[in-house]
PQR file with spaces between the fields and no chain letter, atoms N, CA, C, O and H, PARSE charges and radii, in Angstrom:
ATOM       1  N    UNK     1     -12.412   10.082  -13.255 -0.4000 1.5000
ATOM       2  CA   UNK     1     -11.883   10.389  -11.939 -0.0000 2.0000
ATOM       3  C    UNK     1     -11.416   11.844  -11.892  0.5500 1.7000
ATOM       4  O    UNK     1     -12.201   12.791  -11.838 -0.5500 1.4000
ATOM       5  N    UNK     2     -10.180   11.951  -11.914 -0.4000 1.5000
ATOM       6  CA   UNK     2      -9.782   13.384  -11.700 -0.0000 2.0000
ATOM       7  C    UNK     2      -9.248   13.912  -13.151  0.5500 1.7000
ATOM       8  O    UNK     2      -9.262   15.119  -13.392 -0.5500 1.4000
ATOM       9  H    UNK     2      -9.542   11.183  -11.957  0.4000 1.0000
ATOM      10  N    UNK     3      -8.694   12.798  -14.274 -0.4000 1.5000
ATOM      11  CA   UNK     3      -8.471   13.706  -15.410 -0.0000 2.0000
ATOM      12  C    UNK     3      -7.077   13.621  -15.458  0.5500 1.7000
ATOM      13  O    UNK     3      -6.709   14.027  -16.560 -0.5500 1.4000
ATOM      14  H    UNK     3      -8.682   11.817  -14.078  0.4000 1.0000
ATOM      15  N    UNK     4      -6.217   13.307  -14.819 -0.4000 1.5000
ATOM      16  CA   UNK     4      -4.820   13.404  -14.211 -0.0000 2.0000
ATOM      17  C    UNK     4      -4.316   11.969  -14.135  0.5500 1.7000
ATOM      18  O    UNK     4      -4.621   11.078  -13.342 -0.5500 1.4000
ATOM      19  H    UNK     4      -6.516   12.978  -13.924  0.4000 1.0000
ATOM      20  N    UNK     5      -3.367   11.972  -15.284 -0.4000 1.5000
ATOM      21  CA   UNK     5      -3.608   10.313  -15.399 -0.0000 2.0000
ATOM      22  C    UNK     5      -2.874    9.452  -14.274  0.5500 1.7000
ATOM      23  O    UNK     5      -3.232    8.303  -14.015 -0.5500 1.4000
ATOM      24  H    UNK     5      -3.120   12.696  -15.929  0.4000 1.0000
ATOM      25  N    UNK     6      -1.583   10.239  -13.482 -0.4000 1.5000
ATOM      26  CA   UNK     6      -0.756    9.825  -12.765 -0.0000 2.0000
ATOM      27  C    UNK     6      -1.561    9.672  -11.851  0.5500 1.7000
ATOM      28  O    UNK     6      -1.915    8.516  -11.616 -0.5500 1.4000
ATOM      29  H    UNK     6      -1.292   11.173  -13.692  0.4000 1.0000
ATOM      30  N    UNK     7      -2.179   10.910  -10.943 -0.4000 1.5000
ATOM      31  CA   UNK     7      -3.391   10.415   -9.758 -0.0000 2.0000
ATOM      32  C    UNK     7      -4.306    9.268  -10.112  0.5500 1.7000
ATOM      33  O    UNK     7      -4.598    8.378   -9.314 -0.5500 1.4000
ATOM      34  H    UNK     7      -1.891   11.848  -11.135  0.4000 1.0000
ATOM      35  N    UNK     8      -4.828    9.357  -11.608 -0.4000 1.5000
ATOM      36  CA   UNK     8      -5.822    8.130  -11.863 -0.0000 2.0000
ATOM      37  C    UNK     8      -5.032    6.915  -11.307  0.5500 1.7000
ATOM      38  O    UNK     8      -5.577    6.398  -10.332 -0.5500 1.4000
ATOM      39  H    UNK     8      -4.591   10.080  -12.257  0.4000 1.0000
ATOM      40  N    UNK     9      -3.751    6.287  -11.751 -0.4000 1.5000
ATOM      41  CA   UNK     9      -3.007    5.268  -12.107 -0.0000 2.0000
ATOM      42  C    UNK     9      -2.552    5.249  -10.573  0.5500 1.7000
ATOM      43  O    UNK     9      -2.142    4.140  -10.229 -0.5500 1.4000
ATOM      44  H    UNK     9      -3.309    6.707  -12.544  0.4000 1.0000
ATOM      45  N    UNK    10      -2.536    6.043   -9.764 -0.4000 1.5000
ATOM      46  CA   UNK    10      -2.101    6.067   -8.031 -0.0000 2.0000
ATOM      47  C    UNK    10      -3.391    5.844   -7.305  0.5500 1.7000
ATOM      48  O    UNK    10      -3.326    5.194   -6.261 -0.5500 1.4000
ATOM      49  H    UNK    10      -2.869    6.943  -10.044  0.4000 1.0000
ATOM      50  N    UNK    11      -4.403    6.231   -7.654 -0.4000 1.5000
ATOM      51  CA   UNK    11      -5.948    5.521   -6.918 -0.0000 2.0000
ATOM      52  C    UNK    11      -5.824    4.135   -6.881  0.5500 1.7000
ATOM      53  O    UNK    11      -5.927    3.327   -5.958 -0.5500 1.4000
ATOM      54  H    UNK    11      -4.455    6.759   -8.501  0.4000 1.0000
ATOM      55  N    UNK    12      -5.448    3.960   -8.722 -0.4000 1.5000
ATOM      56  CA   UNK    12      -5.693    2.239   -8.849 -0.0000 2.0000
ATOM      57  C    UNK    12      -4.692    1.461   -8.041  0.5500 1.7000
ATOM      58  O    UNK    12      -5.086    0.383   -7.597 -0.5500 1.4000
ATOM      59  H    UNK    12      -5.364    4.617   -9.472  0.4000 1.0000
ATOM      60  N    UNK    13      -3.700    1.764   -7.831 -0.4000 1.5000
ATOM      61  CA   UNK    13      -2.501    1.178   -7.287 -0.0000 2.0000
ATOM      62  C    UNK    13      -2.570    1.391   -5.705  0.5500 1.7000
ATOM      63  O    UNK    13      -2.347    0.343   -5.099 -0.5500 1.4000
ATOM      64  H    UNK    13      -3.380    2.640   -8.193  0.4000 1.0000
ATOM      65  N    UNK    14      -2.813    2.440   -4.933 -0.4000 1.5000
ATOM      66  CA   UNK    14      -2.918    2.432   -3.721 -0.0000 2.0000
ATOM      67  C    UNK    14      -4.517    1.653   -2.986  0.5500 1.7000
ATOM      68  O    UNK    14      -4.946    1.414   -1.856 -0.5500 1.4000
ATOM      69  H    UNK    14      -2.994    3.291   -5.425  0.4000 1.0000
ATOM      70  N    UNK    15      -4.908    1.506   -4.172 -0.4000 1.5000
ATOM      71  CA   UNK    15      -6.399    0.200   -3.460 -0.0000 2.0000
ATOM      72  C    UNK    15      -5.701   -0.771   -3.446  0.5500 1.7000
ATOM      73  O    UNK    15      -5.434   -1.155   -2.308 -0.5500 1.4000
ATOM      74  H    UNK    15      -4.560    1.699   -5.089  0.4000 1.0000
ATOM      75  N    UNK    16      -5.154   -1.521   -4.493 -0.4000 1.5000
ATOM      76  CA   UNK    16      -4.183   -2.638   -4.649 -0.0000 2.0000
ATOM      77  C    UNK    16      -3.641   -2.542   -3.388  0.5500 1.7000
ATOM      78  O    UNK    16      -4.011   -3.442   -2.633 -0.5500 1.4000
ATOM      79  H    UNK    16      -5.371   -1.209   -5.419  0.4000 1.0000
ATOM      80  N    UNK    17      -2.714   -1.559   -2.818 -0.4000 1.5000
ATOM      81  CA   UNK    17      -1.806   -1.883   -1.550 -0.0000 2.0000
ATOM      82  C    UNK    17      -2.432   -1.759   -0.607  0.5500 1.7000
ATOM      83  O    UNK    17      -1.730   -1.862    0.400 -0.5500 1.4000
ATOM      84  H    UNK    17      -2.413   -0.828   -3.430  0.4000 1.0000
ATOM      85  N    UNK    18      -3.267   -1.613   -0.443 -0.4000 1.5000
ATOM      86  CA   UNK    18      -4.353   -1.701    1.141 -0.0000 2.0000
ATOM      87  C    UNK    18      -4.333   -2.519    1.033  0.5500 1.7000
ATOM      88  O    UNK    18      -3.768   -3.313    1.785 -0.5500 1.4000
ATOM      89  H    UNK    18      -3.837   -1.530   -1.261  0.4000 1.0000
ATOM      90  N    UNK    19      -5.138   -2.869   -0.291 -0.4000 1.5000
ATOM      91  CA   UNK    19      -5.742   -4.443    0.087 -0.0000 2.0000
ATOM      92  C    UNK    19      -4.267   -5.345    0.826  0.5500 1.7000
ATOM      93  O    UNK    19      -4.200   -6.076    1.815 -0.5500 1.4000
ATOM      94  H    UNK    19      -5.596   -2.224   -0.902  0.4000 1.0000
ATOM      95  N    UNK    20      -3.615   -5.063    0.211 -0.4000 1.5000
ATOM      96  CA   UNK    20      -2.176   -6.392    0.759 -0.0000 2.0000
ATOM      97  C    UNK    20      -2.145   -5.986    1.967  0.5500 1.7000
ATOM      98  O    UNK    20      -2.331   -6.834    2.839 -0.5500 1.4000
ATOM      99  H    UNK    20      -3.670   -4.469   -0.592  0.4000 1.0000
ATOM     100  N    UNK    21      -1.896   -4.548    2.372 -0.4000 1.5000
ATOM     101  CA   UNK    21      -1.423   -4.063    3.581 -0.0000 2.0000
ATOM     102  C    UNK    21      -2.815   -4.610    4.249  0.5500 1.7000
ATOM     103  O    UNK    21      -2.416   -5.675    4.720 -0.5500 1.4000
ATOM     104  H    UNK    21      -1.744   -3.859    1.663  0.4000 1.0000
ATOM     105  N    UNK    22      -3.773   -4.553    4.475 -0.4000 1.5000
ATOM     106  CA   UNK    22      -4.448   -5.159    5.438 -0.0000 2.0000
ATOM     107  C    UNK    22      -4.900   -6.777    5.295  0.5500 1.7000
ATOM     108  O    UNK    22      -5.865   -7.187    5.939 -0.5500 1.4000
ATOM     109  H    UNK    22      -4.097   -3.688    4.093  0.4000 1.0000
ATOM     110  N    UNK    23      -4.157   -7.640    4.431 -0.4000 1.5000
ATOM     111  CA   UNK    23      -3.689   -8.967    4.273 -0.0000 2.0000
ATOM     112  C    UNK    23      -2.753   -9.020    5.350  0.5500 1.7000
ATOM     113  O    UNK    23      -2.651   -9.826    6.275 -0.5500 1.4000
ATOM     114  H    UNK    23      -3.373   -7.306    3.907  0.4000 1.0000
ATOM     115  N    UNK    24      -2.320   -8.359    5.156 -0.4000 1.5000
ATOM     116  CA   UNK    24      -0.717   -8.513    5.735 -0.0000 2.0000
ATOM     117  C    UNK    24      -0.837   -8.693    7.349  0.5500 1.7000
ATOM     118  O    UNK    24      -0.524   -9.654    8.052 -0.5500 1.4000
ATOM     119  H    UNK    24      -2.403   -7.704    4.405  0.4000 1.0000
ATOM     120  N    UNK    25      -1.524   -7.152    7.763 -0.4000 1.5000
ATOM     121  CA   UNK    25      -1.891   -6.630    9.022 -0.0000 2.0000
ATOM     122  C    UNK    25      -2.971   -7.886    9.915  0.5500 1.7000
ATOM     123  O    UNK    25      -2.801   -8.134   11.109 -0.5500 1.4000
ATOM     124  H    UNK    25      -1.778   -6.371    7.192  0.4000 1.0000
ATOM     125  N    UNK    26      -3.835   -8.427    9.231 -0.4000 1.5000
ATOM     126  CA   UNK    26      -4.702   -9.581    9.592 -0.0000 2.0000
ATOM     127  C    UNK    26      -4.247  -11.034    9.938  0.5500 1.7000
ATOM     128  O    UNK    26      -4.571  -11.814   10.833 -0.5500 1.4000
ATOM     129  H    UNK    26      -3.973   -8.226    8.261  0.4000 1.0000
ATOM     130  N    UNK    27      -3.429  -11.101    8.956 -0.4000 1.5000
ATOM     131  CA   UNK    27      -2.053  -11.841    9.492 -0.0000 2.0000
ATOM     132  C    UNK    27      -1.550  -11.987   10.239  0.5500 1.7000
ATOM     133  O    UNK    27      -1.788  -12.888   11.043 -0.5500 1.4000
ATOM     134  H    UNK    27      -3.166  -10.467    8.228  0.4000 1.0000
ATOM     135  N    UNK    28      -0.350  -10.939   10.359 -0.4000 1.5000
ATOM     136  CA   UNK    28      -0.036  -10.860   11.810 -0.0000 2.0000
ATOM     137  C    UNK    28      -0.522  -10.381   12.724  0.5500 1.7000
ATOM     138  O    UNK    28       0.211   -9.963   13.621 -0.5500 1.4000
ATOM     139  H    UNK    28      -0.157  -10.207    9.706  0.4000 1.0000
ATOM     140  N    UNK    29      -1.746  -10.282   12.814 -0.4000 1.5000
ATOM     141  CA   UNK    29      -3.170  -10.595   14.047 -0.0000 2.0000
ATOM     142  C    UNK    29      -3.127  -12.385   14.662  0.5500 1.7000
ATOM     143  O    UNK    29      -3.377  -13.072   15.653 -0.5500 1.4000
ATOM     144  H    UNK    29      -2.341  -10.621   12.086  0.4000 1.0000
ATOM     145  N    UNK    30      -2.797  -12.436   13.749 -0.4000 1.5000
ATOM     146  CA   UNK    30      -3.482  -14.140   13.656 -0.0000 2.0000
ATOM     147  C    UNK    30      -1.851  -14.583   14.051  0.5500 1.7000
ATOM     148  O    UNK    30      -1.779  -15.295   15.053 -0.5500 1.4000
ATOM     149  H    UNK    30      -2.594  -11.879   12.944  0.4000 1.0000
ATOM     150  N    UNK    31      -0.620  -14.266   13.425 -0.4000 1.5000
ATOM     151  CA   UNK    31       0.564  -14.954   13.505 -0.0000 2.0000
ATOM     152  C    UNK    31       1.399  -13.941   13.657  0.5500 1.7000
ATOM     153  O    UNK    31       1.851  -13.288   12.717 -0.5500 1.4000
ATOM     154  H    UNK    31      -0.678  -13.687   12.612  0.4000 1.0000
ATOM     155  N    UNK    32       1.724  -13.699   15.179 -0.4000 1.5000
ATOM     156  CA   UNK    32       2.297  -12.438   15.598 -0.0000 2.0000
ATOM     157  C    UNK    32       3.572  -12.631   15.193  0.5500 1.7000
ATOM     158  O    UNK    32       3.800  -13.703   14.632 -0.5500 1.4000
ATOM     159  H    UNK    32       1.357  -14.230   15.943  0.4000 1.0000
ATOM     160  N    UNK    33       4.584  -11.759   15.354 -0.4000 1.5000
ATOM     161  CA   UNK    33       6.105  -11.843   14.501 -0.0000 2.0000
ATOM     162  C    UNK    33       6.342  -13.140   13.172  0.5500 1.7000
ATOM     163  O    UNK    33       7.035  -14.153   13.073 -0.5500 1.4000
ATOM     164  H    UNK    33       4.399  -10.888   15.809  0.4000 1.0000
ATOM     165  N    UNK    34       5.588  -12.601   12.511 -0.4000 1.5000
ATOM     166  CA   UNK    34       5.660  -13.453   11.108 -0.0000 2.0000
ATOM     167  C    UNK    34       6.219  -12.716    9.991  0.5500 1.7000
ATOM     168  O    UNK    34       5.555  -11.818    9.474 -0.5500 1.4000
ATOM     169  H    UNK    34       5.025  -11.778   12.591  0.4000 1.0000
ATOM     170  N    UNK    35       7.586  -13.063    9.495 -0.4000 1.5000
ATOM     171  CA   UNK    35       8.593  -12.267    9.324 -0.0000 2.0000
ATOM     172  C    UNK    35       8.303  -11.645    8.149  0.5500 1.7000
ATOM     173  O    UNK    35       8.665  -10.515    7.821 -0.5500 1.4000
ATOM     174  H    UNK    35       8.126  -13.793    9.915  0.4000 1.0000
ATOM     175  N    UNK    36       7.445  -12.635    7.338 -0.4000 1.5000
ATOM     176  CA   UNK    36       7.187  -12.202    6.015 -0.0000 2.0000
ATOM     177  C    UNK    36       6.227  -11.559    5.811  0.5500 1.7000
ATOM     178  O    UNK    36       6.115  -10.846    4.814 -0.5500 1.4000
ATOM     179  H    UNK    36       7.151  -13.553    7.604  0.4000 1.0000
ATOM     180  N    UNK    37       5.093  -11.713    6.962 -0.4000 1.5000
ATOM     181  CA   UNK    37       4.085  -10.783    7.216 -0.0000 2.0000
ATOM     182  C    UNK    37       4.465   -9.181    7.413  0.5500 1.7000
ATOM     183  O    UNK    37       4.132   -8.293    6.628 -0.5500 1.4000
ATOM     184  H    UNK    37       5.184  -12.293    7.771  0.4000 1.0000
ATOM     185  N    UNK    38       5.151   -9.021    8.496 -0.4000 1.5000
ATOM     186  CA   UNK    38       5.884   -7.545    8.478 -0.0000 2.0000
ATOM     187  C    UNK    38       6.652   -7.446    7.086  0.5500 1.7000
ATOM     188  O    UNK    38       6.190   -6.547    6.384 -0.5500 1.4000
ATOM     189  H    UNK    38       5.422   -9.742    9.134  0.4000 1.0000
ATOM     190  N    UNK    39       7.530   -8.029    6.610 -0.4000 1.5000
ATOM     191  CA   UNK    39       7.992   -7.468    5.086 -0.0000 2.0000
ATOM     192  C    UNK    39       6.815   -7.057    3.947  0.5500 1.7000
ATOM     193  O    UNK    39       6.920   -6.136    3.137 -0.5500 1.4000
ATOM     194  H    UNK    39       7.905   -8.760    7.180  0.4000 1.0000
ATOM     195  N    UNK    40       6.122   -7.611    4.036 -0.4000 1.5000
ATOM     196  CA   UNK    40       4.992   -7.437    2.940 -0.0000 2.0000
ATOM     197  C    UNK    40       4.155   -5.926    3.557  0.5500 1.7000
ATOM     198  O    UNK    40       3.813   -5.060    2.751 -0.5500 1.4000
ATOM     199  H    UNK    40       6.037   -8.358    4.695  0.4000 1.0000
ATOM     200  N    UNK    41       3.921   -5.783    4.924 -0.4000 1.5000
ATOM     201  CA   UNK    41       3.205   -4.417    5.234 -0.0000 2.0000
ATOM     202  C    UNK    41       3.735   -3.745    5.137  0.5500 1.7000
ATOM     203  O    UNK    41       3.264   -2.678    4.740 -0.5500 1.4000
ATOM     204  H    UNK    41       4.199   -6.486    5.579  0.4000 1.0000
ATOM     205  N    UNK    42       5.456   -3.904    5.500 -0.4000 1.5000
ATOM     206  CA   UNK    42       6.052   -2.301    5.107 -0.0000 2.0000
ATOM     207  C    UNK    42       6.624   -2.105    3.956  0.5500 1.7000
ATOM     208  O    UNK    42       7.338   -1.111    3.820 -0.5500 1.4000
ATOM     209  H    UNK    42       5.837   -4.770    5.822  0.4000 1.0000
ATOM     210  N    UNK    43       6.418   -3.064    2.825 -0.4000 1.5000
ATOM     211  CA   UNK    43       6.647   -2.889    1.344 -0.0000 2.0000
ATOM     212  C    UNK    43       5.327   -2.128    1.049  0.5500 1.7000
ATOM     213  O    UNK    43       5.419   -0.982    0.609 -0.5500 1.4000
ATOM     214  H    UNK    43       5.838   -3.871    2.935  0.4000 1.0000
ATOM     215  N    UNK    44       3.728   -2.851    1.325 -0.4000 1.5000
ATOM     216  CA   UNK    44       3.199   -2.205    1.086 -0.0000 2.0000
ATOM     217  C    UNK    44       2.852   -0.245    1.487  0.5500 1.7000
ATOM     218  O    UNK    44       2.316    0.682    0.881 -0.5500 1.4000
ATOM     219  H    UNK    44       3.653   -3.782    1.683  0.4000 1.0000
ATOM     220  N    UNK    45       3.520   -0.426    2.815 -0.4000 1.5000
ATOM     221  CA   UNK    45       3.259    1.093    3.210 -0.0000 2.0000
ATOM     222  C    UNK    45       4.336    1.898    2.569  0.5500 1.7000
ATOM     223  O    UNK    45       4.104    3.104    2.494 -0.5500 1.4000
ATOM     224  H    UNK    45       3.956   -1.180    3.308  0.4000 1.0000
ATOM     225  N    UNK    46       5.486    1.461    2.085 -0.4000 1.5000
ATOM     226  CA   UNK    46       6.421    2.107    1.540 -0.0000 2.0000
ATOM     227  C    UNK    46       6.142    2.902   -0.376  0.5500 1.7000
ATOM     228  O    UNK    46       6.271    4.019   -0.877 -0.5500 1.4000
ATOM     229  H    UNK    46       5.675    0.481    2.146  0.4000 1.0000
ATOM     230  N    UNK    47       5.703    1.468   -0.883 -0.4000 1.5000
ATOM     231  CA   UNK    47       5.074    2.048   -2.183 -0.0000 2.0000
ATOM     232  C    UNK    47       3.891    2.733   -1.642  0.5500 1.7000
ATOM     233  O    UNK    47       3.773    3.904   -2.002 -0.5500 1.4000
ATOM     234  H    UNK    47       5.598    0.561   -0.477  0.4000 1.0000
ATOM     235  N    UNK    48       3.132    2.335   -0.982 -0.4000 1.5000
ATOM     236  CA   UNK    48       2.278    3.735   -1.053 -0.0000 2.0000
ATOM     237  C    UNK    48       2.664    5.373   -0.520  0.5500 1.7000
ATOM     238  O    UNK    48       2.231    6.463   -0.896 -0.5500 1.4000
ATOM     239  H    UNK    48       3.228    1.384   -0.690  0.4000 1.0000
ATOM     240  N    UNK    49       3.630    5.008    0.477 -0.4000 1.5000
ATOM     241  CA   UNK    49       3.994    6.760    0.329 -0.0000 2.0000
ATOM     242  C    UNK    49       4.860    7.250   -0.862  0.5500 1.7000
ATOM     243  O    UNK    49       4.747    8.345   -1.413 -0.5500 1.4000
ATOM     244  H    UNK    49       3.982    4.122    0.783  0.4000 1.0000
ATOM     245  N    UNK    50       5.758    6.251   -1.178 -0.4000 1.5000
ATOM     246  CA   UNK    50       6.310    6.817   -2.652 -0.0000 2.0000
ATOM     247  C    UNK    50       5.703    7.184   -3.826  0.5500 1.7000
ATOM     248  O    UNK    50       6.056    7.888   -4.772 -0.5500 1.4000
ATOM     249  H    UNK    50       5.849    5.362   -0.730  0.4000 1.0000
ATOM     250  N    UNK    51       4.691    6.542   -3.561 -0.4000 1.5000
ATOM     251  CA   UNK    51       3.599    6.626   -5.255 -0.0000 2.0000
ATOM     252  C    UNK    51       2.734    8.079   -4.985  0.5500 1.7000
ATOM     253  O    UNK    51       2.508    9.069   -5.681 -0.5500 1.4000
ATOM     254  H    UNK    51       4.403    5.970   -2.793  0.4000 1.0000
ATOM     255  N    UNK    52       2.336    7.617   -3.437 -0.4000 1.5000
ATOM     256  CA   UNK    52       1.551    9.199   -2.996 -0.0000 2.0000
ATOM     257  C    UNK    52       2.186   10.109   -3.046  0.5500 1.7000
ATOM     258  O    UNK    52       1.438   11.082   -2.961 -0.5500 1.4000
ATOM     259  H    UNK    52       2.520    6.812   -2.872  0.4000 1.0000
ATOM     260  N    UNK    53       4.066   10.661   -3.223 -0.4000 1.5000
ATOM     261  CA   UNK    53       4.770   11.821   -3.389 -0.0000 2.0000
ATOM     262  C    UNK    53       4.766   12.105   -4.728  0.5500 1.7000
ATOM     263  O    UNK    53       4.712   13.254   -5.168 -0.5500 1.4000
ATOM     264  H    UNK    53       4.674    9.870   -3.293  0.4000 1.0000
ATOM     265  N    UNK    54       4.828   10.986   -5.485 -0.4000 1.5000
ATOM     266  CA   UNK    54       5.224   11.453   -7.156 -0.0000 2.0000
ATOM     267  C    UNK    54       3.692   11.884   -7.867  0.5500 1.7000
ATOM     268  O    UNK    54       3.382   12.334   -8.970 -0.5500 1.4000
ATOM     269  H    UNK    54       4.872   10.053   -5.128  0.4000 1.0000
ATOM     270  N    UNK    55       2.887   11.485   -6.586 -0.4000 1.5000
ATOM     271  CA   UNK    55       1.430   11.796   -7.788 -0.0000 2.0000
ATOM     272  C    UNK    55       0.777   12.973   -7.108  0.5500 1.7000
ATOM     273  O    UNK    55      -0.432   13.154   -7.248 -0.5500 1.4000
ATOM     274  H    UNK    55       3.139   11.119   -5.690  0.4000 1.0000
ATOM     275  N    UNK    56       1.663   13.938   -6.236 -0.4000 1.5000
ATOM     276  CA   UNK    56       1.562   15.106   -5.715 -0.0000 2.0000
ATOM     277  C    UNK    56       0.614   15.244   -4.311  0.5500 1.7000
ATOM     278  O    UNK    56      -0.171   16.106   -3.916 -0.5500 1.4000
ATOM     279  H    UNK    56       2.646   13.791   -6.122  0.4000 1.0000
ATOM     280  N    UNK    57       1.096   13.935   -3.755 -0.4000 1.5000
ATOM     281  CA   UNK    57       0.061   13.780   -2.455 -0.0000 2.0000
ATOM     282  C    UNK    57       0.798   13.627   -1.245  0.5500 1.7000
ATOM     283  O    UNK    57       0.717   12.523   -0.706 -0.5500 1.4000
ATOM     284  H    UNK    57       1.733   13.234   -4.076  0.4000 1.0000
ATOM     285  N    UNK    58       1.661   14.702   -0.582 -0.4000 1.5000
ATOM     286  CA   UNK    58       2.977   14.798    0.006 -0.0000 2.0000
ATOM     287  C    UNK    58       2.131   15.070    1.313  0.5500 1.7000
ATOM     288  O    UNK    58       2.700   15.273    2.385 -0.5500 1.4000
ATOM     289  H    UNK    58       1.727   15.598   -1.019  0.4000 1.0000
């Protein structure tokens, strides 16, 4: 990939959180205000901007 093990290890991890985050998002398509549905998308959108700052993707 890039050689950079932190970016390597933040590719692998921010596919991981799509994938949930658009679990999540499909979800509450299907089951609008589903409480645990919104907790899980904005956990997932949260680790991904945190992981995207520390692996220099601001």
């Amino acid at each position: 990939m890039t050689g950079d093990p932190l970016k390597e290890q933040f590719v692998l991890e921010a596919r991981e959180l799509l994938v949930e985050l658009e679990t999540s998002l499909l979800d509450l398509e299907a089951t609008p205000n589903r409480v645990e549905s919104i907790g899980r998308a904005f956990r997932a959108m949260h680790t991904l901007k945190g992981s995207g700052a520390m692996a220099g993707y601001d």
